[in-house]
Backbone as CSV, one residue per row, in Angstrom:
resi,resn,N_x,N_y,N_z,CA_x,CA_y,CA_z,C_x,C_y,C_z
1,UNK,-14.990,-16.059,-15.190,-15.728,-15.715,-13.982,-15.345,-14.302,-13.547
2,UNK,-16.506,-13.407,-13.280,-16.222,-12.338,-12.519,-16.737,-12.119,-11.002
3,UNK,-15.038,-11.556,-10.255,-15.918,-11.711,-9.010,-16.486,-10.229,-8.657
4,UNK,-17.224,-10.275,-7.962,-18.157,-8.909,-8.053,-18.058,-8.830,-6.404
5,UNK,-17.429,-7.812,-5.819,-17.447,-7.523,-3.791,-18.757,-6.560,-3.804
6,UNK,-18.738,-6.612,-2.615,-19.449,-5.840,-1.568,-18.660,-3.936,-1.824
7,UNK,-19.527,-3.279,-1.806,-18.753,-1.907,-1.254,-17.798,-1.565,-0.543
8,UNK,-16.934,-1.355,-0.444,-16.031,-1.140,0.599,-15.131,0.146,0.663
9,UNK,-14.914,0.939,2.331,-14.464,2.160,2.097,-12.967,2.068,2.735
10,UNK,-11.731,2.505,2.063,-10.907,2.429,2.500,-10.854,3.270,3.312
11,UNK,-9.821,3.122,4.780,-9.966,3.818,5.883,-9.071,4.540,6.016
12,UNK,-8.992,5.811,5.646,-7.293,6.743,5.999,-6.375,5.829,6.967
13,UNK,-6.570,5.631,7.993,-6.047,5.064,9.239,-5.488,3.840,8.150
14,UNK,-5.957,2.275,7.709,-5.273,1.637,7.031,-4.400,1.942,6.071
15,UNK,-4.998,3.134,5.477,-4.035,3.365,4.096,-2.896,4.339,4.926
16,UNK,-2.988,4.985,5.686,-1.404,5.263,5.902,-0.600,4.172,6.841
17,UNK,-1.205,3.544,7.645,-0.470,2.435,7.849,0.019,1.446,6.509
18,UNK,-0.711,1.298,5.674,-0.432,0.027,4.530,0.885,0.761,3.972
19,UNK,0.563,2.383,2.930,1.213,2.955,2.585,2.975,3.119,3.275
20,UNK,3.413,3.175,4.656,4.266,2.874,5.543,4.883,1.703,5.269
21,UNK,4.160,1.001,5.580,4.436,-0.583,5.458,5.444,-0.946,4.300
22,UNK,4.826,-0.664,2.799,5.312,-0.822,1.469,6.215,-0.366,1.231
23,UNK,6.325,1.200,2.005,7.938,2.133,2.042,8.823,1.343,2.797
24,UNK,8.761,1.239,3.937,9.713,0.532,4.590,9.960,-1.247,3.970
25,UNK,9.179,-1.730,3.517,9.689,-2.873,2.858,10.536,-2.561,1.376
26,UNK,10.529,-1.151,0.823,10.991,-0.993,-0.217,12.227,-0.566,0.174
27,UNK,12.270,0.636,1.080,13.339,1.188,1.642,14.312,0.536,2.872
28,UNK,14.393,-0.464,3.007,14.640,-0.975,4.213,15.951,-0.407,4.744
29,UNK,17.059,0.093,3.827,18.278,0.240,3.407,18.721,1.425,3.977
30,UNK,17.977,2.123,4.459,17.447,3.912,5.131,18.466,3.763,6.162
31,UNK,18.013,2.667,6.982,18.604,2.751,8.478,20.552,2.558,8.289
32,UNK,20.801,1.733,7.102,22.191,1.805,7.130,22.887,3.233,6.811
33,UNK,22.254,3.876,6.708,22.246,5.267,6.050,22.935,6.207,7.691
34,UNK,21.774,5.940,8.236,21.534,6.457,9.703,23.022,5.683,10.395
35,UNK,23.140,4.225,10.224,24.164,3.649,11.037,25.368,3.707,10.510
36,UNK,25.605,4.899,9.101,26.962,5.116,8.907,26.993,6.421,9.278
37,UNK,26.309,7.130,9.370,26.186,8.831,9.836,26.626,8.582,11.532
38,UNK,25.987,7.558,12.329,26.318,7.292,13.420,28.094,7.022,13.690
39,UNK,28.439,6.329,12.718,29.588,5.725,12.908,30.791,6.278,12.593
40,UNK,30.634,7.727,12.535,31.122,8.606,12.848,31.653,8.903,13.915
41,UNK,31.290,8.507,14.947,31.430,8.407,16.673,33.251,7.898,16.768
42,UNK,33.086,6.805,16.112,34.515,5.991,16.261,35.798,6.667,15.559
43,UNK,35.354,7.620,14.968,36.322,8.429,14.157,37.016,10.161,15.042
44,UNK,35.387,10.499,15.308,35.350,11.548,16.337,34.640,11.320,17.167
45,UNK,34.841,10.978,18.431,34.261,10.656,19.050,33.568,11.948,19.938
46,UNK,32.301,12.202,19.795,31.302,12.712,20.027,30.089,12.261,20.045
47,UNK,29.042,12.610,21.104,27.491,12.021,21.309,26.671,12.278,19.540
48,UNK,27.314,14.201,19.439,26.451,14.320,18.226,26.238,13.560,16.694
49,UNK,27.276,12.702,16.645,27.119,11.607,15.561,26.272,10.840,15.510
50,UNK,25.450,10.361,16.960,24.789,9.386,17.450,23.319,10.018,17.000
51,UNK,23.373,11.043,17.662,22.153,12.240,18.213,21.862,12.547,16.321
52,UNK,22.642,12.832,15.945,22.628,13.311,14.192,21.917,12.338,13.384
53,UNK,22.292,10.926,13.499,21.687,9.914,12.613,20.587,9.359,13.309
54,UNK,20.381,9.700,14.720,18.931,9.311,14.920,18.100,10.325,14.399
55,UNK,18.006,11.537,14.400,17.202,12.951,13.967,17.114,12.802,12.554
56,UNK,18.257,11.963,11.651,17.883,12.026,10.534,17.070,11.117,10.187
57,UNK,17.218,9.775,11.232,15.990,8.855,10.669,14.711,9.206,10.931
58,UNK,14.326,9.720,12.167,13.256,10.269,12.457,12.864,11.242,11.758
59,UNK,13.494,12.233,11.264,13.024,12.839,9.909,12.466,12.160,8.845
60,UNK,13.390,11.172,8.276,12.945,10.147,7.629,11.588,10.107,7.694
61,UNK,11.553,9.294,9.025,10.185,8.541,9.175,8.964,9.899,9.027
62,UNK,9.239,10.867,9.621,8.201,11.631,9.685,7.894,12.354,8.003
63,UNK,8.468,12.312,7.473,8.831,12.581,6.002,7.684,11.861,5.361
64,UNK,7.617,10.593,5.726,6.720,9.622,5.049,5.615,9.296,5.654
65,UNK,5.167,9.727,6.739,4.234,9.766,7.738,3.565,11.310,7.238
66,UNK,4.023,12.449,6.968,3.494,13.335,6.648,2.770,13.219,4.754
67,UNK,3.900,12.580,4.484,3.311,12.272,2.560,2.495,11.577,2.921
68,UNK,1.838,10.086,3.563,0.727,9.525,3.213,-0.366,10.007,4.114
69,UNK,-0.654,10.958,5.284,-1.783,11.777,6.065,-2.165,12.724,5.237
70,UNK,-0.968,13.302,4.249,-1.476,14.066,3.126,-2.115,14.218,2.701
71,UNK,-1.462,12.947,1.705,-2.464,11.994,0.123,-4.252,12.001,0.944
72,UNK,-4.346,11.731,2.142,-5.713,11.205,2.803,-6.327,12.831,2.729
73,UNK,-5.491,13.651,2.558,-6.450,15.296,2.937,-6.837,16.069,1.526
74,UNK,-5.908,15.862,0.421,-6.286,16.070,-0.751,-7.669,16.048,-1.482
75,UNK,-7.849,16.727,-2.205,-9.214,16.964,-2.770,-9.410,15.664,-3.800
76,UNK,-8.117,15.490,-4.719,-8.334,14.983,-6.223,-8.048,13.833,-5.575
77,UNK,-7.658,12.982,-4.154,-8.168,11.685,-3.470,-9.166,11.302,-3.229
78,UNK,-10.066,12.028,-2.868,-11.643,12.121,-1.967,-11.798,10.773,-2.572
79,UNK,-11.744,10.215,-4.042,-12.403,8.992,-4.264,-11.953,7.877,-3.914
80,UNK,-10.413,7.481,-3.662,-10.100,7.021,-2.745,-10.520,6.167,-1.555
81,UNK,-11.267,7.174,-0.942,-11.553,6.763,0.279,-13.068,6.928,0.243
82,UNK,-13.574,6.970,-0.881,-15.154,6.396,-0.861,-15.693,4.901,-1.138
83,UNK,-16.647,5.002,-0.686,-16.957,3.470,-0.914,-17.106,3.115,-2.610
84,UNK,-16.611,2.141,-2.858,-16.277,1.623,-3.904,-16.816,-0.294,-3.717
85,UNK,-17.290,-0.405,-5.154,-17.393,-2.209,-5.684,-16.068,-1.802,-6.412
86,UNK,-15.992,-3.657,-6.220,-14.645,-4.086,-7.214,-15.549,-5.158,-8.161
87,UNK,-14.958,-5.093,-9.226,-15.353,-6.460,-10.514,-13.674,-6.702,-10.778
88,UNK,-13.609,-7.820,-10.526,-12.475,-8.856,-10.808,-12.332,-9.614,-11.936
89,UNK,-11.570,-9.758,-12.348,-11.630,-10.949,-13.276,-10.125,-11.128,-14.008
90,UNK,-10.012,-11.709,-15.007,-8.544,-11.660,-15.784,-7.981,-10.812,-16.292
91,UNK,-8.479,-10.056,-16.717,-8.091,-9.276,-17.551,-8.282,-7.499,-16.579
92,UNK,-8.435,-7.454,-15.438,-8.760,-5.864,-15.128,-9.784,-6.352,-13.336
93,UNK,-8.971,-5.081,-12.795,-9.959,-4.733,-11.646,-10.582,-3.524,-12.247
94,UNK,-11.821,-3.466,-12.057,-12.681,-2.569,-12.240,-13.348,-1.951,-10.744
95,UNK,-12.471,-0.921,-10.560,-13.200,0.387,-9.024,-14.296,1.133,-9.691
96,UNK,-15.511,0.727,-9.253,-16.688,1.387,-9.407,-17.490,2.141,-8.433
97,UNK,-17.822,3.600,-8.986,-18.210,4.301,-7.831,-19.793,3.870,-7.730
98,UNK,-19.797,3.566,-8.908,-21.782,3.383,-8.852,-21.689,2.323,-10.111
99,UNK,-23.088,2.487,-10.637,-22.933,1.129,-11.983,-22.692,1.999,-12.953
100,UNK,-22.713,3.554,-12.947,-22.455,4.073,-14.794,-20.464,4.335,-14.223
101,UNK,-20.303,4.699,-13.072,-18.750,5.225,-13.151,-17.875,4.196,-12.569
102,UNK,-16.379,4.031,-12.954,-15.710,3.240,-12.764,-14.307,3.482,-12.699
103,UNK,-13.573,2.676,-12.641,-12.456,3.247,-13.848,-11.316,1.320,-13.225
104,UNK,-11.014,1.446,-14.651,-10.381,0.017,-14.884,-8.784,0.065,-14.327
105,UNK,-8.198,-0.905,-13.476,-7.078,-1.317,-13.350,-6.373,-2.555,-14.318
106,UNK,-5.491,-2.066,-15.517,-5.362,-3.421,-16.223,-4.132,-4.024,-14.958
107,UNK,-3.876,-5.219,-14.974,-3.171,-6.549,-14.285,-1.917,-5.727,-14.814
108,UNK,-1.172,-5.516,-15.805,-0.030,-5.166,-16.649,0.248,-3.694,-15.370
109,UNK,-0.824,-3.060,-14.394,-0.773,-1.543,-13.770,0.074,-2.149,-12.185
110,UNK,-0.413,-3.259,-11.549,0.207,-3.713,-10.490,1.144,-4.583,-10.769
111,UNK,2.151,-3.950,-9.549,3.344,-4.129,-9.795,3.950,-5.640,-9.109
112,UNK,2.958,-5.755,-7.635,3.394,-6.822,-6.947,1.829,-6.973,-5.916
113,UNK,1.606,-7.823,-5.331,0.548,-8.740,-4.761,1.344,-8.831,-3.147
114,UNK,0.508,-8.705,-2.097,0.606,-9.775,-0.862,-0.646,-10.159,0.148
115,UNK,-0.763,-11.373,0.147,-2.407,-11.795,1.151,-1.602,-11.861,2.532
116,UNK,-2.252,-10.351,2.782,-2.401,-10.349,4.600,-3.069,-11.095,4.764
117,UNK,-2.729,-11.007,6.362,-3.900,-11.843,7.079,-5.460,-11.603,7.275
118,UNK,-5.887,-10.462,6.531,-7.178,-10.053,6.071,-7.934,-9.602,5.310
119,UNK,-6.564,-9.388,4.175,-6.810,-8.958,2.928,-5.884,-9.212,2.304
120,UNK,-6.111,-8.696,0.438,-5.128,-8.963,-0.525,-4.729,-6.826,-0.476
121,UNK,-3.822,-7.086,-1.101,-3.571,-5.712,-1.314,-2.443,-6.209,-2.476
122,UNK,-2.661,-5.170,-3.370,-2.253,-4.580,-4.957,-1.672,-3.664,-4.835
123,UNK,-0.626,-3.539,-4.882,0.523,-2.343,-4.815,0.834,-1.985,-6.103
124,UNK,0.508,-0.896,-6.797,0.659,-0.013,-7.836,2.066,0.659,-7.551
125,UNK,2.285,1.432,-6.619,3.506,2.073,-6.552,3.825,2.397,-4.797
126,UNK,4.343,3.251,-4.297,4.684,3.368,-2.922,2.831,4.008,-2.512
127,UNK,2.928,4.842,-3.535,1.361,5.283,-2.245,0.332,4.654,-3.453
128,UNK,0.232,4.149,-4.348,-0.741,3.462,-4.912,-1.272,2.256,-4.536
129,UNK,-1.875,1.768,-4.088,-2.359,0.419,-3.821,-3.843,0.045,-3.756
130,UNK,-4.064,-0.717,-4.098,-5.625,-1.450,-3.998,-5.545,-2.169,-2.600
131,UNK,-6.553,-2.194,-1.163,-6.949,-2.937,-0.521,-8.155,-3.606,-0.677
132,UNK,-8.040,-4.708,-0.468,-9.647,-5.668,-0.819,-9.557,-6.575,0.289
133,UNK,-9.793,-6.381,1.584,-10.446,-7.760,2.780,-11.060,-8.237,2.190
134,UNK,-10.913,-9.578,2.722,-11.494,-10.755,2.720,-12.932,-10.709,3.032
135,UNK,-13.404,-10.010,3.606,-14.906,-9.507,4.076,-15.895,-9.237,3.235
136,UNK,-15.805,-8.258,1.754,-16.062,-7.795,0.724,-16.346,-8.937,-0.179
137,UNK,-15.572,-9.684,-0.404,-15.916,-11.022,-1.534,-17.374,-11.963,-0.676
138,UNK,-17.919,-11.876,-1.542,-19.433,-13.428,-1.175,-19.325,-13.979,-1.109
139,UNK,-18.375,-15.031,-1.092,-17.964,-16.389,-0.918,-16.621,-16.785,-0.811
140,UNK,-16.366,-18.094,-0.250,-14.682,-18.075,-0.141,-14.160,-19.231,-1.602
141,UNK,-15.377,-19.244,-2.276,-14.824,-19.254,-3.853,-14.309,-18.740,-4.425
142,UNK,-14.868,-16.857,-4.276,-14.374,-15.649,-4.885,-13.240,-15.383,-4.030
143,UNK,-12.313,-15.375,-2.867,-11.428,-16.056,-2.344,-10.367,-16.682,-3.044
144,UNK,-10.578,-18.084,-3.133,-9.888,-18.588,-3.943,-9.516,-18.325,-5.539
145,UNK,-10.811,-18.067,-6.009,-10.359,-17.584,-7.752,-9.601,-16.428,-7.267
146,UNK,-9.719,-15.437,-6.748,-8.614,-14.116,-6.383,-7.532,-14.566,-6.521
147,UNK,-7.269,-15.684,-5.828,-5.556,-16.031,-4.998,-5.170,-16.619,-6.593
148,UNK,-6.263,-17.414,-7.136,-5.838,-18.073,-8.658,-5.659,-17.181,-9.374
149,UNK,-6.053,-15.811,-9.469,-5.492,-15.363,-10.640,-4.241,-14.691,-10.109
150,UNK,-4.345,-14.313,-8.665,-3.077,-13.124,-8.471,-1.632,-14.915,-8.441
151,UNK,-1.880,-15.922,-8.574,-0.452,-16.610,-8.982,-0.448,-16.517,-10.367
152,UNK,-1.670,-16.541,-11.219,-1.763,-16.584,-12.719,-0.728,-15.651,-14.031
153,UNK,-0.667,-14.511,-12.573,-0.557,-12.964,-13.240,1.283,-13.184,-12.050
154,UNK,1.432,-14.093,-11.848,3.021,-14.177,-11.073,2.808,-12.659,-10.172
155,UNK,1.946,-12.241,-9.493,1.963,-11.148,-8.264,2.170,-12.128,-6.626
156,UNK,1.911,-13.004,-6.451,2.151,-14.024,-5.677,3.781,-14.175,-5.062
């Protein structure tokens, strides 16, 4: 069975939120970083230890807040964030810009799977990812075969 969606345009606004999301679930480890730079305080006691590892997390954060508003301004993205069909099936997502252009995702390319609460999303790498809502599929058959293959393929 192939499931065949609706068009759908990813929204800068989601993809740097999603993109965020995936960093900080990868990186979670950042902030101990920050809370040993802090803990400095107890050694010398000074505010600027405190003041130091917050500026560095907030760097941090803005670090990665500036890489994925980026990725959204780039030229060789533009497709990205055009409307796109998906064809599903076992063996490959297929992102199609029209019916002659495409270009294939083999299953072996994503790395890990999670069903939000409104979509599936396919995480390729920190800023790579496939979003597909629940909205886009025709039926909540194509729904379910989704969820069956993403346990099939152990992304689940």
């Amino acid at each position: 069975m192939i499931i065949k969606t609706k068009k759908y345009k990813l929204e800068t606004g989601t993809y740097i939120k999603l993109g965020l999301r995936n960093v900080f679930k990868e990186q979670w480890w950042v902030i101990f970083i920050a809370l040993a730079i802090a803990s400095g305080y107890f050694f010398i006691a000074s505010w600027w230890w405190i003041s130091m590892a917050i500026l560095a997390y907030v760097l941090y954060l803005l670090f990665w807040v500036i890489q994925f508003a980026g990725v959204t301004q780039m030229e060789q993205n533009k497709v990205m964030f055009t409307k796109l069909a998906y064809e599903i099936d076992s063996r490959q997502v297929l992102m199609k810009v029209n019916t002659k252009q495409g270009m294939p995702v083999n299953w072996d390319m994503i790395k890990k799977a999670y069903i939000d609460k409104d979509a599936f999303v396919l995480i390729m790498s920190k800023a790579q990812f496939i979003h597909l809502p629940f909205r886009i599929f025709n039926s909540p058959n194509e729904k379910k075969f989704m969820e069956t293959i993403l346990k099939r393929k152990a992304l689940v």
